[in-house]
TIMIDREN-461172 format. One record per atom (N, C-alpha, C, O): residue number from 1; residue in three letters; chain; x, y, z. Coordinates in steps of 0.05 Angstrom, whole numbers, plus 5000, padded with zeros to 4 digits. Layout:
TIMIDREN-461172
+-----+------+------+------+------+------+
: pos : code : unit :    x :    y :    z :
+-----+------+------+------+------+------+
: NUM :  ALA :    A :    X :    Y :    Z :
...
+-----+------+------+------+------+------+
end
This chain:
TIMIDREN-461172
+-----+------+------+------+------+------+
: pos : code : unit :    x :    y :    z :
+-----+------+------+------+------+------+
:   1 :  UNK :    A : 5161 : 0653 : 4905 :
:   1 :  UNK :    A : 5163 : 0642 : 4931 :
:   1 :  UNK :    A : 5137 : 0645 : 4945 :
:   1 :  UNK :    A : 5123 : 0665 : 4944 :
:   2 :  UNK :    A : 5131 : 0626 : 4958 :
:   2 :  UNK :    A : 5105 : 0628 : 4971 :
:   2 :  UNK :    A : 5101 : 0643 : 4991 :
:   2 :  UNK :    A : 5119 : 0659 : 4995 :
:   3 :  UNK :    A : 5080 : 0645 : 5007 :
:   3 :  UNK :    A : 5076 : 0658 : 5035 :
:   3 :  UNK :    A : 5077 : 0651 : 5064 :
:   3 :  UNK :    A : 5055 : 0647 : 5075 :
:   4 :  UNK :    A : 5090 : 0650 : 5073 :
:   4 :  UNK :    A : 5088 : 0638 : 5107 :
:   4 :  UNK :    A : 5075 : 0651 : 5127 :
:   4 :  UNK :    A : 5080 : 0674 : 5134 :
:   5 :  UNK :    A : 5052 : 0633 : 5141 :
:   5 :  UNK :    A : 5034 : 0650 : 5158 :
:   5 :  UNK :    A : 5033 : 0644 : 5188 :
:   5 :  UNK :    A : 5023 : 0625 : 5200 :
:   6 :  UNK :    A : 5045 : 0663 : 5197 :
:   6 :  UNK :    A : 5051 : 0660 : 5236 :
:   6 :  UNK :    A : 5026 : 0666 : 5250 :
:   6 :  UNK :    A : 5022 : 0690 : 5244 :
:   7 :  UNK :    A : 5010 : 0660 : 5262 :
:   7 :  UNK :    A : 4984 : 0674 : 5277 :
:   7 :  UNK :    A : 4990 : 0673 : 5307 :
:   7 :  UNK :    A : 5008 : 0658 : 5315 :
:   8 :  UNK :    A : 4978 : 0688 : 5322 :
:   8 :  UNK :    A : 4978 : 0697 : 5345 :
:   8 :  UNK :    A : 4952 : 0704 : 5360 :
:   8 :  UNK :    A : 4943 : 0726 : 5367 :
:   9 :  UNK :    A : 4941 : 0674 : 5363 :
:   9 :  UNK :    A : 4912 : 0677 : 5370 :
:   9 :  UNK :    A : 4907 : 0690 : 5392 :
:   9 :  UNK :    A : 4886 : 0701 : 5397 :
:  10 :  UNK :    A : 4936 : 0688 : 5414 :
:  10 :  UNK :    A : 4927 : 0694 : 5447 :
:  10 :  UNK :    A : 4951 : 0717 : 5443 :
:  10 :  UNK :    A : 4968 : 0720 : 5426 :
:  11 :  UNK :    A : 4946 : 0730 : 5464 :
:  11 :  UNK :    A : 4968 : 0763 : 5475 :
:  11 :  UNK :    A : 4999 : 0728 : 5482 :
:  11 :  UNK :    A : 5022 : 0727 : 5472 :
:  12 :  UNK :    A : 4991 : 0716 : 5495 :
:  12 :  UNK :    A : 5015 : 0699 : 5500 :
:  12 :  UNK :    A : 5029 : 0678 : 5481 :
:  12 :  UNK :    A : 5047 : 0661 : 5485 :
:  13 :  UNK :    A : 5017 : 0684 : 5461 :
:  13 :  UNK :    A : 5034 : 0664 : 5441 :
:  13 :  UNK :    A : 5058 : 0688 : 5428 :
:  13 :  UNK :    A : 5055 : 0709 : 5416 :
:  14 :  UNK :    A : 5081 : 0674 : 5438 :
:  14 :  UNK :    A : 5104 : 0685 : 5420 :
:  14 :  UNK :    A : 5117 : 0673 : 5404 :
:  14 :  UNK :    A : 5114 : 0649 : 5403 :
:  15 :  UNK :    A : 5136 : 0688 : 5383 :
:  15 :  UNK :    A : 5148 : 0674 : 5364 :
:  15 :  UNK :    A : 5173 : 0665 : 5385 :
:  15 :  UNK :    A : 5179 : 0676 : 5407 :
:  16 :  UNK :    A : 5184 : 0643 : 5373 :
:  16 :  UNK :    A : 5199 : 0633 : 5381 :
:  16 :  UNK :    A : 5227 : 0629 : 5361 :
:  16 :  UNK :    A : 5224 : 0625 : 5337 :
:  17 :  UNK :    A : 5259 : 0631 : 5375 :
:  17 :  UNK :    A : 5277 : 0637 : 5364 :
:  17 :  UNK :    A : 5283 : 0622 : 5336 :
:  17 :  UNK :    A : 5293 : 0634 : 5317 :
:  18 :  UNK :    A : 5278 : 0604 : 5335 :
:  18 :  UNK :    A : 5275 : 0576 : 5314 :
:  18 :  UNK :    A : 5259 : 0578 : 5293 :
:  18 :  UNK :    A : 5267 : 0567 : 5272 :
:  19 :  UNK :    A : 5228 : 0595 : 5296 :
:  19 :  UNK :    A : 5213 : 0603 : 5284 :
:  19 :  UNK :    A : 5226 : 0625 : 5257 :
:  19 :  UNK :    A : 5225 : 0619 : 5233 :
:  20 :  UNK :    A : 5240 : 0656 : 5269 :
:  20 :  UNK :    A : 5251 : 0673 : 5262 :
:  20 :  UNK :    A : 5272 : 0658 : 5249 :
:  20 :  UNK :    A : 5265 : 0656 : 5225 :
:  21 :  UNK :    A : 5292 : 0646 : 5253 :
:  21 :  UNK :    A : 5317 : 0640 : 5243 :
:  21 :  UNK :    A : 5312 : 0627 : 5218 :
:  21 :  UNK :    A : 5329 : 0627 : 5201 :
:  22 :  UNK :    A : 5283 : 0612 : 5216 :
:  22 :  UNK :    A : 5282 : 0599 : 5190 :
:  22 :  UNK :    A : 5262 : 0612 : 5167 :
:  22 :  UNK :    A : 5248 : 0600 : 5150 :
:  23 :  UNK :    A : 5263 : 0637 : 5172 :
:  23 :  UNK :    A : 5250 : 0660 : 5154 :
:  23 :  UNK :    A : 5284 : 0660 : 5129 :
:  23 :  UNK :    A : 5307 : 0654 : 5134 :
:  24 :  UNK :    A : 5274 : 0667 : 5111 :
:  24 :  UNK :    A : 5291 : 0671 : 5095 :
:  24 :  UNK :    A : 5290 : 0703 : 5080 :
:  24 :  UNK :    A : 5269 : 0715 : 5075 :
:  25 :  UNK :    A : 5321 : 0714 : 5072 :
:  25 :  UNK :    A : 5313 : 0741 : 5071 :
:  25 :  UNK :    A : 5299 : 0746 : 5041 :
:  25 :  UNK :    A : 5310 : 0733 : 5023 :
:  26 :  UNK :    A : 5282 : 0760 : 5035 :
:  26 :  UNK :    A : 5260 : 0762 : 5019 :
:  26 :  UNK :    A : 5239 : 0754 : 5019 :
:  26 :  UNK :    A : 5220 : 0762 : 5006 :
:  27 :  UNK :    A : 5240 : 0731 : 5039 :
:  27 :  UNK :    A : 5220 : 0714 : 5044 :
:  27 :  UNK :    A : 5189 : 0732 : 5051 :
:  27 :  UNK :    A : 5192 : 0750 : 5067 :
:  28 :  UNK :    A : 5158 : 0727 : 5038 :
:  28 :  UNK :    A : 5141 : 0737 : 5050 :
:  28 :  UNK :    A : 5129 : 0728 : 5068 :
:  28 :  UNK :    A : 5123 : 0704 : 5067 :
:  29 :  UNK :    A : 5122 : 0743 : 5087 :
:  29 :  UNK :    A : 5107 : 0737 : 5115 :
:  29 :  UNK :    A : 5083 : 0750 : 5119 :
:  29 :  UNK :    A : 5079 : 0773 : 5110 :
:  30 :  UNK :    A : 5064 : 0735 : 5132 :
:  30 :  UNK :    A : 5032 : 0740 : 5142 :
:  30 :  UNK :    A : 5036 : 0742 : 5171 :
:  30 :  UNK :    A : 5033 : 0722 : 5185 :
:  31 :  UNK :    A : 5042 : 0760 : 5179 :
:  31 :  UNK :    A : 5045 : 0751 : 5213 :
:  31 :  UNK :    A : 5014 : 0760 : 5212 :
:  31 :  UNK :    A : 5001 : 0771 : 5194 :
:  32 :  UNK :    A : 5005 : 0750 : 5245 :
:  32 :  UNK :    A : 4981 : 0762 : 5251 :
:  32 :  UNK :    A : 4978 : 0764 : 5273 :
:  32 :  UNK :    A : 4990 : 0747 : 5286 :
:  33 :  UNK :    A : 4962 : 0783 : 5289 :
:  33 :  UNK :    A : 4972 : 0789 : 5320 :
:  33 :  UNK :    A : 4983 : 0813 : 5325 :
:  33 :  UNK :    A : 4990 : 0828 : 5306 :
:  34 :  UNK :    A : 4986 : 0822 : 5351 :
:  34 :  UNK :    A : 5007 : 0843 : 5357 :
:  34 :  UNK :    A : 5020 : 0850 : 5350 :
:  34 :  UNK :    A : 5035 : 0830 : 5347 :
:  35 :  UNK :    A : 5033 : 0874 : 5340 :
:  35 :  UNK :    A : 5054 : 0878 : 5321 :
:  35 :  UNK :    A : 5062 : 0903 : 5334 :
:  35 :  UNK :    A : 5043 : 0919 : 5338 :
:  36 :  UNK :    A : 5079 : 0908 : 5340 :
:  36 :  UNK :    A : 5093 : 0941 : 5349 :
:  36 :  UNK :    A : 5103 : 0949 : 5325 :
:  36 :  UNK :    A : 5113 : 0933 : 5309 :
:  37 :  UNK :    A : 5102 : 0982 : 5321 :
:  37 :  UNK :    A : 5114 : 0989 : 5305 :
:  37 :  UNK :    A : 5140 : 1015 : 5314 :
:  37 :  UNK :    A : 5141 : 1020 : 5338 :
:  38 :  UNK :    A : 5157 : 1027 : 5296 :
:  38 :  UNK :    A : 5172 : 1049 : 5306 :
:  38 :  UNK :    A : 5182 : 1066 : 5283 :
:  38 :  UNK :    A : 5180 : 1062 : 5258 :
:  39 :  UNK :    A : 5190 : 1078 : 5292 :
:  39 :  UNK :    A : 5205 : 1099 : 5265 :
:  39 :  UNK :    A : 5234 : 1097 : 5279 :
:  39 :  UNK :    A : 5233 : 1082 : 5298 :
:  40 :  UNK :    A : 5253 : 1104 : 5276 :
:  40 :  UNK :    A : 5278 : 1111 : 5270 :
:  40 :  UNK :    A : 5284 : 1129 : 5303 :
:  40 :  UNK :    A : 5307 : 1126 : 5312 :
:  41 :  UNK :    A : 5272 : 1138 : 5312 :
:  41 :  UNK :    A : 5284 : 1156 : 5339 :
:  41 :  UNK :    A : 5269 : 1138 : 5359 :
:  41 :  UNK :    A : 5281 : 1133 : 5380 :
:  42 :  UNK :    A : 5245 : 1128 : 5355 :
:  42 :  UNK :    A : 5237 : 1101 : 5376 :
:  42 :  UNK :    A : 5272 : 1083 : 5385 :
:  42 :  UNK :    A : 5288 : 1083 : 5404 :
:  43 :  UNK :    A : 5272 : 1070 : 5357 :
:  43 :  UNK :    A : 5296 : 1049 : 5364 :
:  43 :  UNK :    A : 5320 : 1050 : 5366 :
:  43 :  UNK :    A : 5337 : 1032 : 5367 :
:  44 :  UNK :    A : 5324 : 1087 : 5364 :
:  44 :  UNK :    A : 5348 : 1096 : 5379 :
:  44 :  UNK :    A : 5342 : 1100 : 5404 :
:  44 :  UNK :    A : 5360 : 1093 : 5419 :
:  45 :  UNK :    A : 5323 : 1109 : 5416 :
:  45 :  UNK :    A : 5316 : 1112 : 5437 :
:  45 :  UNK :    A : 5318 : 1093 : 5459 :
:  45 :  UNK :    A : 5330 : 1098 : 5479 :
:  46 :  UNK :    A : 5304 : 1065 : 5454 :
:  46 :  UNK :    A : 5306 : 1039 : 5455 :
:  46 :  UNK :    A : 5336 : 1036 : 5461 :
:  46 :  UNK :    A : 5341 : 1038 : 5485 :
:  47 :  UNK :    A : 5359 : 1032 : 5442 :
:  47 :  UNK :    A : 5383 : 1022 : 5442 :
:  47 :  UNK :    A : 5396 : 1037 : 5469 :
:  47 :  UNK :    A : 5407 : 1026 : 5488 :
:  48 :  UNK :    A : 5392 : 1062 : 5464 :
:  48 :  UNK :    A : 5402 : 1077 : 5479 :
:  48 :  UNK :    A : 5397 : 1064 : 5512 :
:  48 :  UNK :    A : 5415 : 1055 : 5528 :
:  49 :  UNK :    A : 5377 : 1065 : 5516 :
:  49 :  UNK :    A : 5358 : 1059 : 5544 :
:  49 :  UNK :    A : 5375 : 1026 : 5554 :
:  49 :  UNK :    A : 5377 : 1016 : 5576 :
:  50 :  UNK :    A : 5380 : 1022 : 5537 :
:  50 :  UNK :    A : 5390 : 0992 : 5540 :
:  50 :  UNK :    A : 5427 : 0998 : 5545 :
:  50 :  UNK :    A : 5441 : 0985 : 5561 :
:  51 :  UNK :    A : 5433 : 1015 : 5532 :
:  51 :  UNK :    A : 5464 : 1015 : 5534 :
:  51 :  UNK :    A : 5468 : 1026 : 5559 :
:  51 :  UNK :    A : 5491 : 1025 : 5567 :
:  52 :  UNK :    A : 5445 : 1038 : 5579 :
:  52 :  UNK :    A : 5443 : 1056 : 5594 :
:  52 :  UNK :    A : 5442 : 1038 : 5632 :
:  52 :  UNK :    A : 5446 : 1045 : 5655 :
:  53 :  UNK :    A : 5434 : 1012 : 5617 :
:  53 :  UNK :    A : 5421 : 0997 : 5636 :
:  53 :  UNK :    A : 5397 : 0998 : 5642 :
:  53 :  UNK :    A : 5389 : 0984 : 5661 :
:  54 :  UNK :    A : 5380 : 1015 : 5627 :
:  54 :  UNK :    A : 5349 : 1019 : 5639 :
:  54 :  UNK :    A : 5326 : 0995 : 5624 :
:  54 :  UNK :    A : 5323 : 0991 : 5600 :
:  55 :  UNK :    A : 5318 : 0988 : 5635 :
:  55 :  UNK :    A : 5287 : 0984 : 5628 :
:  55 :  UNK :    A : 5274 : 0988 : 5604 :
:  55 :  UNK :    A : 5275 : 1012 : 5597 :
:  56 :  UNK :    A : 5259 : 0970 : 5584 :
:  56 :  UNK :    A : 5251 : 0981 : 5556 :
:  56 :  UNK :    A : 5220 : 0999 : 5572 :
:  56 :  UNK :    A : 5219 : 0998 : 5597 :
:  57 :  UNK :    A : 5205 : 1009 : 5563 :
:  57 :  UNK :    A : 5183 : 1008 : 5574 :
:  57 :  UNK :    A : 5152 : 0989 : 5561 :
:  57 :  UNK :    A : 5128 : 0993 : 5561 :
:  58 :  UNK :    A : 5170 : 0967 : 5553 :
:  58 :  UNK :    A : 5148 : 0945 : 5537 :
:  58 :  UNK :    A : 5171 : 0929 : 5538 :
:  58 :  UNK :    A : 5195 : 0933 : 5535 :
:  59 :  UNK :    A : 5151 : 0898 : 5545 :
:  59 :  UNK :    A : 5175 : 0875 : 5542 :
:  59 :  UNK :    A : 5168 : 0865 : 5509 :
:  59 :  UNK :    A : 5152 : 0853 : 5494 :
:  60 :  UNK :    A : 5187 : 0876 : 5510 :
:  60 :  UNK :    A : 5195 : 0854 : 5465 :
:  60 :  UNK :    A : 5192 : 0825 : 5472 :
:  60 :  UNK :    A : 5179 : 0814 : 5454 :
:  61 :  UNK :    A : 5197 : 0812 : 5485 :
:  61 :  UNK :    A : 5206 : 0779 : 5483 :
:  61 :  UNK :    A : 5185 : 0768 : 5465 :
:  61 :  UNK :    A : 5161 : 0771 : 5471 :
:  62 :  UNK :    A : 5192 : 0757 : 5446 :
:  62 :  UNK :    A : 5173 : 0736 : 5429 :
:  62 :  UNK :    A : 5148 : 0764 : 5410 :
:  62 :  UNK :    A : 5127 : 0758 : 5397 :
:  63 :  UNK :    A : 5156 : 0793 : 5413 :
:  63 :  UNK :    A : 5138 : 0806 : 5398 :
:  63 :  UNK :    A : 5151 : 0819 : 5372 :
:  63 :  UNK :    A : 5176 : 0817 : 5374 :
:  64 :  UNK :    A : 5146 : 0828 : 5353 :
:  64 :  UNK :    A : 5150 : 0834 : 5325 :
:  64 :  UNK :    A : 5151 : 0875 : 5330 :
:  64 :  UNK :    A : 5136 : 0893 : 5338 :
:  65 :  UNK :    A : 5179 : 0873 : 5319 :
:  65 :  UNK :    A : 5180 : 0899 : 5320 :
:  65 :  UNK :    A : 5172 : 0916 : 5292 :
:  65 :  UNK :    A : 5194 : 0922 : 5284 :
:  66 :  UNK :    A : 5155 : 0926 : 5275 :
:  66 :  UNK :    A : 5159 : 0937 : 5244 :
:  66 :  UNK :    A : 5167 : 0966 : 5238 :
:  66 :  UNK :    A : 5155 : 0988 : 5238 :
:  67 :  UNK :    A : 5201 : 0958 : 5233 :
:  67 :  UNK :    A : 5195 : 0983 : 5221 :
:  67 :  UNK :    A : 5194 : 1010 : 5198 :
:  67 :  UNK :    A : 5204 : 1011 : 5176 :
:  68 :  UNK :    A : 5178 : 1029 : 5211 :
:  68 :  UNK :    A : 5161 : 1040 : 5200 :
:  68 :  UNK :    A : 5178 : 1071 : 5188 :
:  68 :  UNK :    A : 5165 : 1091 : 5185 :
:  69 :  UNK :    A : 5188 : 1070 : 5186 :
:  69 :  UNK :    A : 5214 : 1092 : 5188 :
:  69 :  UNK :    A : 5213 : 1104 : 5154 :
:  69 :  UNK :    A : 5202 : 1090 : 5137 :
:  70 :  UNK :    A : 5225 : 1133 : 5149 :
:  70 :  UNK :    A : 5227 : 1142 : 5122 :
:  70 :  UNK :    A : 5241 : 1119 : 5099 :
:  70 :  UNK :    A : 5249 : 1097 : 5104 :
:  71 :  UNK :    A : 5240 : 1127 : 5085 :
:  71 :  UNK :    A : 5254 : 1114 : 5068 :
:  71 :  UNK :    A : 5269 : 1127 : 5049 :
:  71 :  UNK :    A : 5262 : 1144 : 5033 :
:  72 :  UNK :    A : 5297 : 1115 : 5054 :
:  72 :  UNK :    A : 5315 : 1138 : 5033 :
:  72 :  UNK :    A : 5323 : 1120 : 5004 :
:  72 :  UNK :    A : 5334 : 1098 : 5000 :
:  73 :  UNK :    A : 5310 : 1146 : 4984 :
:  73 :  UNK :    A : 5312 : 1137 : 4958 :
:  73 :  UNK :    A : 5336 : 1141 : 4943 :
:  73 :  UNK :    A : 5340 : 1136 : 4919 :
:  74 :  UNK :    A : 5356 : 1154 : 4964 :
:  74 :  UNK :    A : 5382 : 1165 : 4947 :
:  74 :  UNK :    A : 5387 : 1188 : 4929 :
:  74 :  UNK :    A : 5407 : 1196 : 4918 :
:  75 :  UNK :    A : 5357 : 1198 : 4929 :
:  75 :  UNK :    A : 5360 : 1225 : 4917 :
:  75 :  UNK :    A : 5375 : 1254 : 4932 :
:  75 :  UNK :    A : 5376 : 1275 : 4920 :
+-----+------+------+------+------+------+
end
């Protein structure tokens, strides 16, 4: 399968919902641009803040979250 490449020349170019939806899963991606990352207590933290009614303290809209979190091998 080939590679698909998103760029993000300006802080204001976002992905757009249409964009994402036609990723396929396994599919590889080149994003380029801003990229946030988190581990595992960030995006509980996050969820939480949100179930809470509060405020993220970064707007996500149109940004790429990666994440960066342990990885369990099942051992």
């Amino acid at each position: 399968m080939g590679c698909r490449s998103y760029s993000a020349p300006r802080e204001s170019r976002y992905l757009t919902h249409d964009e994402v939806r036609s990723w396929k899963p396994g599919e590889t991606l080149l994003l380029n641009g801003v990229m946030l990352t988190g581990r595992d207590a960030a995006h509980k933290r996050m969820v939480d803040m949100l179930n809470r009614g509060e405020s993220l303290p970064v707007d996500l809209k149109g940004k790429v979250i990666y994440y960066v979190g342990p990885v369990d091998l099942g051992a």
